[in-house]
N, CA, C and O atoms as a Maestro MAE file, in Angstrom:
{
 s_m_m2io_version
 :::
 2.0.0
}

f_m_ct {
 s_m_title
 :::
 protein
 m_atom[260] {
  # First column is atom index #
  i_m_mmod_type
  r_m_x_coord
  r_m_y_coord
  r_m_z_coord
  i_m_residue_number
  s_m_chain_name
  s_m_pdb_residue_name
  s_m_pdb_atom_name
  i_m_atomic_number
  :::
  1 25 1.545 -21.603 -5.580 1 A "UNK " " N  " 7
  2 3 2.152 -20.504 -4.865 1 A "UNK " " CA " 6
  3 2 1.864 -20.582 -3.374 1 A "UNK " " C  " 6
  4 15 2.679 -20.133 -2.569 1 A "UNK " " O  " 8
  5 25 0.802 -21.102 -3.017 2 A "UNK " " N  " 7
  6 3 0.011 -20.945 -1.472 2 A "UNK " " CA " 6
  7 2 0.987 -22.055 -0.895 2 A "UNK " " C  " 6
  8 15 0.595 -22.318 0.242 2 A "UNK " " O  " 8
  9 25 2.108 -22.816 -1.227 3 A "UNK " " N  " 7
  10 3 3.133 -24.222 -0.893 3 A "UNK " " CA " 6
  11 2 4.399 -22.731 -0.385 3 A "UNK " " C  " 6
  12 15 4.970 -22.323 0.626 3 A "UNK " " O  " 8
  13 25 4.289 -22.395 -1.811 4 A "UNK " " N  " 7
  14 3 5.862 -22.011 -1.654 4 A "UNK " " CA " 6
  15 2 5.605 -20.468 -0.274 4 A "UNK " " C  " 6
  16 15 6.329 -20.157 0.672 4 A "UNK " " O  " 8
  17 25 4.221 -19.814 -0.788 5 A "UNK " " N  " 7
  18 3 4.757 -18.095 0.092 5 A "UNK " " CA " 6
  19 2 3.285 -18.430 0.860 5 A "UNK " " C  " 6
  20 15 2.388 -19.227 0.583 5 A "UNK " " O  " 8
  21 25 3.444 -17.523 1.871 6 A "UNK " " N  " 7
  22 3 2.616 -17.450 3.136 6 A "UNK " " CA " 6
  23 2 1.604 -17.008 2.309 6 A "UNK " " C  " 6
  24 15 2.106 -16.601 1.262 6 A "UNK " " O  " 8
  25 25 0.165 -16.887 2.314 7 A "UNK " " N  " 7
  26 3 -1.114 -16.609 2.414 7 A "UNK " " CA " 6
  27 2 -0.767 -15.212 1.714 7 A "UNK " " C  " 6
  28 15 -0.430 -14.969 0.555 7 A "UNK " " O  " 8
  29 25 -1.051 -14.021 3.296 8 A "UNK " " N  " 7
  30 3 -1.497 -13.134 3.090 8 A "UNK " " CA " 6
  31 2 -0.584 -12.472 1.825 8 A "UNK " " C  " 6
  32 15 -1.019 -11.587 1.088 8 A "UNK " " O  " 8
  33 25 0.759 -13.068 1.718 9 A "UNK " " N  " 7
  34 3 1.511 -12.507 0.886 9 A "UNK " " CA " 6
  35 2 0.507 -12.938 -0.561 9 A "UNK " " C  " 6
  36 15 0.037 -11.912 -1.052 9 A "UNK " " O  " 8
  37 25 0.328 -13.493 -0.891 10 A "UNK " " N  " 7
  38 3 0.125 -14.419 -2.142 10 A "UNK " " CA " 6
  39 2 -1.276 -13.751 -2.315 10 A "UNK " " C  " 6
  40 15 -1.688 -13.608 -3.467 10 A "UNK " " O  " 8
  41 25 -2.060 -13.319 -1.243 11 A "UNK " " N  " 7
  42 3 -3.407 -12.752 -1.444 11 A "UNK " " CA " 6
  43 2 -2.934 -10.758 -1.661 11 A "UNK " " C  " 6
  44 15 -3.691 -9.997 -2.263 11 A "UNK " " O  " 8
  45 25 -1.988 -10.430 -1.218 12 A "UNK " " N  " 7
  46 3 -1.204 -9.179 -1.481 12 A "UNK " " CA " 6
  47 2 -0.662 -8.935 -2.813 12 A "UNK " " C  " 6
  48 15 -0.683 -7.859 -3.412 12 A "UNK " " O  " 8
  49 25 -0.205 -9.974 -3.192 13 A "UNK " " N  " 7
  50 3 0.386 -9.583 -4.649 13 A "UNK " " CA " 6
  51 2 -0.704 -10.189 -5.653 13 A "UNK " " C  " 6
  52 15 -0.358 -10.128 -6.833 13 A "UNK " " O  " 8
  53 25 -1.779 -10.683 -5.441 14 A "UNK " " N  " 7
  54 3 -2.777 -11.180 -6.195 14 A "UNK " " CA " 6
  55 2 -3.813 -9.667 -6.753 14 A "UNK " " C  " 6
  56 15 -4.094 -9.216 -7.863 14 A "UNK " " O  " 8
  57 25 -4.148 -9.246 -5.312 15 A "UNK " " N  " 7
  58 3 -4.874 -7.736 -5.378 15 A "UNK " " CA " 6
  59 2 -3.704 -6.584 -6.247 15 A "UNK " " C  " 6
  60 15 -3.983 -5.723 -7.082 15 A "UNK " " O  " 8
  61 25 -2.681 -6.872 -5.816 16 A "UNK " " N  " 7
  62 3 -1.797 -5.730 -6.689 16 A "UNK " " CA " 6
  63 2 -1.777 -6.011 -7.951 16 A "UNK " " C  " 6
  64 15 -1.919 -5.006 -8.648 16 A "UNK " " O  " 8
  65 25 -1.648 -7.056 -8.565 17 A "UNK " " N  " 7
  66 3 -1.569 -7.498 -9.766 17 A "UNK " " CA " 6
  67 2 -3.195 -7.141 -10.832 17 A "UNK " " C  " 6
  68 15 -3.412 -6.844 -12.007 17 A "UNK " " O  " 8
  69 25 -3.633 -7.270 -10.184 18 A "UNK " " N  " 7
  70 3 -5.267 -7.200 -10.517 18 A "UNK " " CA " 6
  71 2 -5.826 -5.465 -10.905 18 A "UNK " " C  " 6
  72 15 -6.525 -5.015 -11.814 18 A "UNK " " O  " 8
  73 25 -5.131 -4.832 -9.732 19 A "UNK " " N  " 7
  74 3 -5.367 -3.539 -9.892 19 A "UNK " " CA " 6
  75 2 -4.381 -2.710 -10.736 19 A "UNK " " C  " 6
  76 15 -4.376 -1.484 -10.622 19 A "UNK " " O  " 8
  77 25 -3.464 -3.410 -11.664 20 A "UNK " " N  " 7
  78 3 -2.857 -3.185 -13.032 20 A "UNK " " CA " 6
  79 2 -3.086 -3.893 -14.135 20 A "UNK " " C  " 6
  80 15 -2.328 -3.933 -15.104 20 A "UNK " " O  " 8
  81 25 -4.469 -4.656 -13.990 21 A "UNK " " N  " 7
  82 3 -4.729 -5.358 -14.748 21 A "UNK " " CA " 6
  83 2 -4.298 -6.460 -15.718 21 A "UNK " " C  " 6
  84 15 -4.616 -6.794 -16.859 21 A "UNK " " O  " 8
  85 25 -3.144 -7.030 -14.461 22 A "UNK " " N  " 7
  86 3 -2.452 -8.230 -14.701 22 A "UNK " " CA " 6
  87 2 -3.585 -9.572 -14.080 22 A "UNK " " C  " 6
  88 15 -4.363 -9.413 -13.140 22 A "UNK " " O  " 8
  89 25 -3.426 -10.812 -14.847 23 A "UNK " " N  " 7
  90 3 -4.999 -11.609 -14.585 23 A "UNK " " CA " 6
  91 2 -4.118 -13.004 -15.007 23 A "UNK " " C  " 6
  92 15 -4.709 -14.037 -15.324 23 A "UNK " " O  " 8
  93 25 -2.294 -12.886 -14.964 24 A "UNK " " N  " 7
  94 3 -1.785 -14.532 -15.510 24 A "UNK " " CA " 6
  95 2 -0.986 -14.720 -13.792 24 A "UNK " " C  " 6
  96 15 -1.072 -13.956 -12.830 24 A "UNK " " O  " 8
  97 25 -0.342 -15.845 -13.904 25 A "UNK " " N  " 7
  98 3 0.004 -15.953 -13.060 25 A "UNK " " CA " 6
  99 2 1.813 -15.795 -12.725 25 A "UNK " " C  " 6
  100 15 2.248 -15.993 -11.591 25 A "UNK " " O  " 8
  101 25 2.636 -15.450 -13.787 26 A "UNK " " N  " 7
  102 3 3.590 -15.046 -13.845 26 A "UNK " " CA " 6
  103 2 3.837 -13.734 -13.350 26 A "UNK " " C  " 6
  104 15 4.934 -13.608 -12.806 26 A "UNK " " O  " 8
  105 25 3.084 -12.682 -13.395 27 A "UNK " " N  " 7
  106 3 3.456 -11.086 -12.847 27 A "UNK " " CA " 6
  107 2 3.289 -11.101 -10.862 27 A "UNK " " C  " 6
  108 15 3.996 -10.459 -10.085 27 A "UNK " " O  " 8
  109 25 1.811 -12.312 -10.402 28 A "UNK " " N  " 7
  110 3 2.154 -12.828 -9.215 28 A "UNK " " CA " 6
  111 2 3.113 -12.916 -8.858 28 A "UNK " " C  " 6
  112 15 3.725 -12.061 -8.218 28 A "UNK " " O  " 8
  113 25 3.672 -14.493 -9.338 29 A "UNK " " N  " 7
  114 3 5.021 -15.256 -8.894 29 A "UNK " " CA " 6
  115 2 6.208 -13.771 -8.839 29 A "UNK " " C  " 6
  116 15 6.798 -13.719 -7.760 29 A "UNK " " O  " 8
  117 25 6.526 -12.818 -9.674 30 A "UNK " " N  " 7
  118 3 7.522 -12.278 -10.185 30 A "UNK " " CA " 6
  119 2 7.002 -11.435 -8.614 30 A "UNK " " C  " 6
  120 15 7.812 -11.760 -7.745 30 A "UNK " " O  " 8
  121 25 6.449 -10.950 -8.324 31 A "UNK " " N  " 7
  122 3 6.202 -9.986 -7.503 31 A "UNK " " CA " 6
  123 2 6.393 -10.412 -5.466 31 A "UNK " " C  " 6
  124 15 6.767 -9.757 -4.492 31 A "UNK " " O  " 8
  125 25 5.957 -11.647 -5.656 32 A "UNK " " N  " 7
  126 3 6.457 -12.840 -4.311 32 A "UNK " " CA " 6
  127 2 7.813 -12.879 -4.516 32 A "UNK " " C  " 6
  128 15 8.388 -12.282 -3.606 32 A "UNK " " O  " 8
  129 25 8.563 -13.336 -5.335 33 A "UNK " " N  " 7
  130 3 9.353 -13.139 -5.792 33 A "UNK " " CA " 6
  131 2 10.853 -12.469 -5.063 33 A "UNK " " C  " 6
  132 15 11.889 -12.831 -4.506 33 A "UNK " " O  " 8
  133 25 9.931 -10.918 -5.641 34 A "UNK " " N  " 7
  134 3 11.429 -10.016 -5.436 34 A "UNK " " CA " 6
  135 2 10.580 -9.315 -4.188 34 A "UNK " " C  " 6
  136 15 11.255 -8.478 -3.589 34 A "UNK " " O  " 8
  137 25 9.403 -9.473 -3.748 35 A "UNK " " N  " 7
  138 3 9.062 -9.053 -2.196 35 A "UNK " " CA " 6
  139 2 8.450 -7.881 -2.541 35 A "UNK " " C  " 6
  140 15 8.593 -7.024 -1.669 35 A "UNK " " O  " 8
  141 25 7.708 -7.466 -3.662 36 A "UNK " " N  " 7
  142 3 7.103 -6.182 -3.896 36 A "UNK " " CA " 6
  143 2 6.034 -6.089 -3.297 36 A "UNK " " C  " 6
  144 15 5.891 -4.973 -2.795 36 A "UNK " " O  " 8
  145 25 4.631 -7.262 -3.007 37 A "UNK " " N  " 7
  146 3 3.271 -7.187 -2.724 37 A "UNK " " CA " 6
  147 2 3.216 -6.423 -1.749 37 A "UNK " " C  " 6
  148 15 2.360 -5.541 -1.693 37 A "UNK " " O  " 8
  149 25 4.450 -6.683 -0.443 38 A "UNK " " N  " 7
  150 3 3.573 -5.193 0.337 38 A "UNK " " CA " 6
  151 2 4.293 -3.956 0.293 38 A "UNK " " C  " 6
  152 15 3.999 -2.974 0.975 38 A "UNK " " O  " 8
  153 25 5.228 -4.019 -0.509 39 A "UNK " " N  " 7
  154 3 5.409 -2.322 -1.094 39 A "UNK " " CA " 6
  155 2 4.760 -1.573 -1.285 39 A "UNK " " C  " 6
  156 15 3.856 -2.006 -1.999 39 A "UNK " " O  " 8
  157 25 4.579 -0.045 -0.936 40 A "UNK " " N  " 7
  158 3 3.320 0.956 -1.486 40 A "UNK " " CA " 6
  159 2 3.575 1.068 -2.465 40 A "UNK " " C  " 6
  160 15 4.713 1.036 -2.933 40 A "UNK " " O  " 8
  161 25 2.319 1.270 -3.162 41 A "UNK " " N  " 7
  162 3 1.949 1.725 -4.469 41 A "UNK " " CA " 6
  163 2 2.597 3.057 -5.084 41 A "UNK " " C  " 6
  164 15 2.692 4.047 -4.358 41 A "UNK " " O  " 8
  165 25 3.034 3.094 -6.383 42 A "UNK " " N  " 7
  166 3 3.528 4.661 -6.600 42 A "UNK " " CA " 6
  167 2 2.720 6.215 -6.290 42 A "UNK " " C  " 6
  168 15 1.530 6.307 -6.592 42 A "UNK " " O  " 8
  169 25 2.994 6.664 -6.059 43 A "UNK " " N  " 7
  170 3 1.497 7.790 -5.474 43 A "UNK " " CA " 6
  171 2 0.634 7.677 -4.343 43 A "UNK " " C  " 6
  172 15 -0.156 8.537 -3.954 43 A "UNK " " O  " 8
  173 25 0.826 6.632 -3.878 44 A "UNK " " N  " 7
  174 3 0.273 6.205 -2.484 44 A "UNK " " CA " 6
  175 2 1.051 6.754 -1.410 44 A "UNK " " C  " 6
  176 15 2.252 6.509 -1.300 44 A "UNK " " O  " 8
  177 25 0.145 7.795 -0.278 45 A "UNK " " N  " 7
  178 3 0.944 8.284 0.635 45 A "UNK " " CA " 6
  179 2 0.789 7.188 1.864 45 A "UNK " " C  " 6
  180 15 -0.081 6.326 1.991 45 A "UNK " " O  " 8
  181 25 1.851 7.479 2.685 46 A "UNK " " N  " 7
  182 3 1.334 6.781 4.049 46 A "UNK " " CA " 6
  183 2 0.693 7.628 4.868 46 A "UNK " " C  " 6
  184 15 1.269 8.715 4.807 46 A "UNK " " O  " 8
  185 25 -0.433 7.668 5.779 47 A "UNK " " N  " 7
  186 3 -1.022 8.327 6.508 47 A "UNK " " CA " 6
  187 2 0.120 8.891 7.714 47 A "UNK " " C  " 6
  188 15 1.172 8.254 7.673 47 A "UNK " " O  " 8
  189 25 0.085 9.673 8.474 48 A "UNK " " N  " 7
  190 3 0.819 10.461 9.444 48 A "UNK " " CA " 6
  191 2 0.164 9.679 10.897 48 A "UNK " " C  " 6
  192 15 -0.990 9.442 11.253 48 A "UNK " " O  " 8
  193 25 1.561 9.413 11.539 49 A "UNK " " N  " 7
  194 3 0.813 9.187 12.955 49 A "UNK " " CA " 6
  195 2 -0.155 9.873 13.917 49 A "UNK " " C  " 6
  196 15 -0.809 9.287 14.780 49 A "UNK " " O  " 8
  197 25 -0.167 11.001 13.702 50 A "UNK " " N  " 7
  198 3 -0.503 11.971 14.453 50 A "UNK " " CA " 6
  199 2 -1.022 12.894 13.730 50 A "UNK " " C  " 6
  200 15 -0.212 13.598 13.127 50 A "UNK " " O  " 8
  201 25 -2.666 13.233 13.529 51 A "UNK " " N  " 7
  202 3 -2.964 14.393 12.918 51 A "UNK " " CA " 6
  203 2 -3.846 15.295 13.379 51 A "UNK " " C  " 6
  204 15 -4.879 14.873 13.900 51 A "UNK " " O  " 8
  205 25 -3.587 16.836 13.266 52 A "UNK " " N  " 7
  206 3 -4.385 17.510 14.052 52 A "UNK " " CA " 6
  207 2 -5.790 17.641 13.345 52 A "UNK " " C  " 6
  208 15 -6.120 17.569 12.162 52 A "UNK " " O  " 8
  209 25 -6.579 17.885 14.650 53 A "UNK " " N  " 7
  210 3 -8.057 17.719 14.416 53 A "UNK " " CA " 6
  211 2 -8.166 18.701 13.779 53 A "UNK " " C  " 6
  212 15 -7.159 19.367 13.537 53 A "UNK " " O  " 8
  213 25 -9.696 19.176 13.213 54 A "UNK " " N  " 7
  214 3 -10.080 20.153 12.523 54 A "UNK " " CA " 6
  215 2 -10.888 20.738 13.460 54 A "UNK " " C  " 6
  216 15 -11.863 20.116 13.882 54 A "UNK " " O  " 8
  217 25 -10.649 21.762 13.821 55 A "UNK " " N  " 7
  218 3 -11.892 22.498 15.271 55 A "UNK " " CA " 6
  219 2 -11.605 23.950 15.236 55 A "UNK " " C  " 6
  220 15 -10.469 24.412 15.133 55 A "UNK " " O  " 8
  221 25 -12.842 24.741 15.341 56 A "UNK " " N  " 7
  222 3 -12.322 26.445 15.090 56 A "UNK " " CA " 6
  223 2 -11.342 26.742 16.266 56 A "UNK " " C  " 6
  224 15 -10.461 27.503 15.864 56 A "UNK " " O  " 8
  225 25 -11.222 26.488 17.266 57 A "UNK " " N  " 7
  226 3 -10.235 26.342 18.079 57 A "UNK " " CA " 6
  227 2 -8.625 26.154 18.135 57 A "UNK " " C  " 6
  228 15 -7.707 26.591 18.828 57 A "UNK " " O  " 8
  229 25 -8.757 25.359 17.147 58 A "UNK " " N  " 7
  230 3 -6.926 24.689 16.623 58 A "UNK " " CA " 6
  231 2 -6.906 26.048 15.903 58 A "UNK " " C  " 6
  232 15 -7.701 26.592 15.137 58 A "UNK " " O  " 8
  233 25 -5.470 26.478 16.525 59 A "UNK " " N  " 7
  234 3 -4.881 27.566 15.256 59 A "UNK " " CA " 6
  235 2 -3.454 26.562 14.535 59 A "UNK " " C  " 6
  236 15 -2.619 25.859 15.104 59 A "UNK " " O  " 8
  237 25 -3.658 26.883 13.087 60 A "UNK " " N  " 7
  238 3 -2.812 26.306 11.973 60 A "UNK " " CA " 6
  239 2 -1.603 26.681 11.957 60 A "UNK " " C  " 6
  240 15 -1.650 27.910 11.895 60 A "UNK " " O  " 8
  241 25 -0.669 26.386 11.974 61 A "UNK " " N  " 7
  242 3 0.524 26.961 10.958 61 A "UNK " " CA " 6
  243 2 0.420 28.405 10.709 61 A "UNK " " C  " 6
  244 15 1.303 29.023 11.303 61 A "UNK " " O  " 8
  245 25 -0.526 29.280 9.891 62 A "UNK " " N  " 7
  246 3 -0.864 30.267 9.412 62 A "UNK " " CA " 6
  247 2 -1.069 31.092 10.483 62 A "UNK " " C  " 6
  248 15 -0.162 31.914 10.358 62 A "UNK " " O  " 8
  249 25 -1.617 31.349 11.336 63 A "UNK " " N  " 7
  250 3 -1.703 31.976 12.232 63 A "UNK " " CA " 6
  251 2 -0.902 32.631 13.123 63 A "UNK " " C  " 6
  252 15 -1.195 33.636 13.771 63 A "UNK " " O  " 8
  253 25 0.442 31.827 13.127 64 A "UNK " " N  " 7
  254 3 1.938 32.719 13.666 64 A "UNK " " CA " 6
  255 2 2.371 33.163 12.827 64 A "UNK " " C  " 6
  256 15 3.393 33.792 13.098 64 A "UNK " " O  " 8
  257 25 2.000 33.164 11.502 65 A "UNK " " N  " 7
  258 3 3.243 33.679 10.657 65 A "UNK " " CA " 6
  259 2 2.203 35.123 9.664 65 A "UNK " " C  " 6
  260 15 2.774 35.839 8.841 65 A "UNK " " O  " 8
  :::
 }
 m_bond[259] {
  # First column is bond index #
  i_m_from
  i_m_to
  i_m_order
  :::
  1 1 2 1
  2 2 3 1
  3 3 4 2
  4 3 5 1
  5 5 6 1
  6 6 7 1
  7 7 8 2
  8 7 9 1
  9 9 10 1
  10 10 11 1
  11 11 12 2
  12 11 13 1
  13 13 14 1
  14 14 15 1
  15 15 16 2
  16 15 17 1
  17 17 18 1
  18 18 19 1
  19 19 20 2
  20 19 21 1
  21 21 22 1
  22 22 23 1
  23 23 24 2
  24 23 25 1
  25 25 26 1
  26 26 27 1
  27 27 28 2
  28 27 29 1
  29 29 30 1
  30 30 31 1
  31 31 32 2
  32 31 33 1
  33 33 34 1
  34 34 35 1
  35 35 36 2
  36 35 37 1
  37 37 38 1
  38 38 39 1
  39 39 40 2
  40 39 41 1
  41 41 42 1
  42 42 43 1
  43 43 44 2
  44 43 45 1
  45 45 46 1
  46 46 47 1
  47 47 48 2
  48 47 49 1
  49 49 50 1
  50 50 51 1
  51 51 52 2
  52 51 53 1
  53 53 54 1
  54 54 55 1
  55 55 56 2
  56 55 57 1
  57 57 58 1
  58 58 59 1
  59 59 60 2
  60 59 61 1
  61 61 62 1
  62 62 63 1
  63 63 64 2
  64 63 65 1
  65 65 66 1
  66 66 67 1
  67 67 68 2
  68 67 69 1
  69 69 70 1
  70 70 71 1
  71 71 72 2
  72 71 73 1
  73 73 74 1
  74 74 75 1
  75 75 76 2
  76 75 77 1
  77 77 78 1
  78 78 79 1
  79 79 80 2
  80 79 81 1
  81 81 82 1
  82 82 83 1
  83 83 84 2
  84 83 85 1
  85 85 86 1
  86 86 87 1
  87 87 88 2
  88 87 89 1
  89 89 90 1
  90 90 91 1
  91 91 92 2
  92 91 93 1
  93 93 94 1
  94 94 95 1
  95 95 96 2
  96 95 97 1
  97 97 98 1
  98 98 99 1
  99 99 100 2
  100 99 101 1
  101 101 102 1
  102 102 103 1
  103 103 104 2
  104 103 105 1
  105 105 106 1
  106 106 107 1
  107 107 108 2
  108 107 109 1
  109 109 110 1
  110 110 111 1
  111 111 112 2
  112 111 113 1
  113 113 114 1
  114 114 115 1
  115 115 116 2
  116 115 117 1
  117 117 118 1
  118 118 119 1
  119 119 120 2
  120 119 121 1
  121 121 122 1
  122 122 123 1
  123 123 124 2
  124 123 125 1
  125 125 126 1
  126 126 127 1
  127 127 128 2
  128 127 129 1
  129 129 130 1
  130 130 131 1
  131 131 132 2
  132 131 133 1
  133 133 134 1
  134 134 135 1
  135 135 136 2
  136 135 137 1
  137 137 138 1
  138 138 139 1
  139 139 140 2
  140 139 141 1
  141 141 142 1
  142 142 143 1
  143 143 144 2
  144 143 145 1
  145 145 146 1
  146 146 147 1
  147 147 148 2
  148 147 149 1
  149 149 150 1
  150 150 151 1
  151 151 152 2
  152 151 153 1
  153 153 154 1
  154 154 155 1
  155 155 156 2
  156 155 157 1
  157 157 158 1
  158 158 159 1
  159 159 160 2
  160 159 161 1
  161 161 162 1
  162 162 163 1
  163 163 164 2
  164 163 165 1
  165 165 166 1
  166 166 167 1
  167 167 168 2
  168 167 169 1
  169 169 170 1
  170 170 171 1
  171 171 172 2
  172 171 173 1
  173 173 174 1
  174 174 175 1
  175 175 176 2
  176 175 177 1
  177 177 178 1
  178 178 179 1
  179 179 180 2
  180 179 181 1
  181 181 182 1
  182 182 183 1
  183 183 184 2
  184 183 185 1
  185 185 186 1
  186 186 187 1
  187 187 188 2
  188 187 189 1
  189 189 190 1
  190 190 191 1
  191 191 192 2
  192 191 193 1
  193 193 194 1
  194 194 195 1
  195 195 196 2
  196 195 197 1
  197 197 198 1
  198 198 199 1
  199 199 200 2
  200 199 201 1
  201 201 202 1
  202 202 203 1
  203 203 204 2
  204 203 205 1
  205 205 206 1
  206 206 207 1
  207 207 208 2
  208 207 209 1
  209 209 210 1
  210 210 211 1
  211 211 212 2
  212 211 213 1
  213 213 214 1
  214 214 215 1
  215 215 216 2
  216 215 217 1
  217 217 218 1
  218 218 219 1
  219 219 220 2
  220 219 221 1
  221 221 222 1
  222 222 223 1
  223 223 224 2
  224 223 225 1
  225 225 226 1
  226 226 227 1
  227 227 228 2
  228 227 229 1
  229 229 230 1
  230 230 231 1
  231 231 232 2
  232 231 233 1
  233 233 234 1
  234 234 235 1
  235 235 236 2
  236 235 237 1
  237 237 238 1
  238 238 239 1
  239 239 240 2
  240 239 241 1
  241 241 242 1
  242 242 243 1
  243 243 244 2
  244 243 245 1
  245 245 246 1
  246 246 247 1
  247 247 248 2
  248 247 249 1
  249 249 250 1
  250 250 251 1
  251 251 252 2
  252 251 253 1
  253 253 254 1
  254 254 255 1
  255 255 256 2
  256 255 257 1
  257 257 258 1
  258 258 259 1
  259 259 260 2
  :::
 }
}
């Protein structure tokens, strides 16, 4: 696989595979493949660019309404 797809990919879908407790080398290949390894995970959020701090100072949302 490390011939045919770049590295980090092949080390991406290796860890994904692992953490569904896939351990052959066919659910890899299948996943290089169709380009899933750096897809997020189901239930996995992405973090927000921008998040407000936590400080007694910051008023919330709640506070205008």
């Amino acid at each position: 696989m490390g011939e045919k797809y770049e590295l980090h990919r092949v080390e991406a879908a290796t860890l994904r595979a692992l953490r569904f407790g896939a351990t052959s080398y066919k659910p890899v290949e299948r996943m290089l493949r169709l380009g899933l390894e750096l897809q997020p995970l189901p239930g996995e959020q992405e973090q927000p660019e921008h998040c407000t701090p936590e400080h007694a100072n910051v008023r919330g949302p709640g506070y205008y309404h």
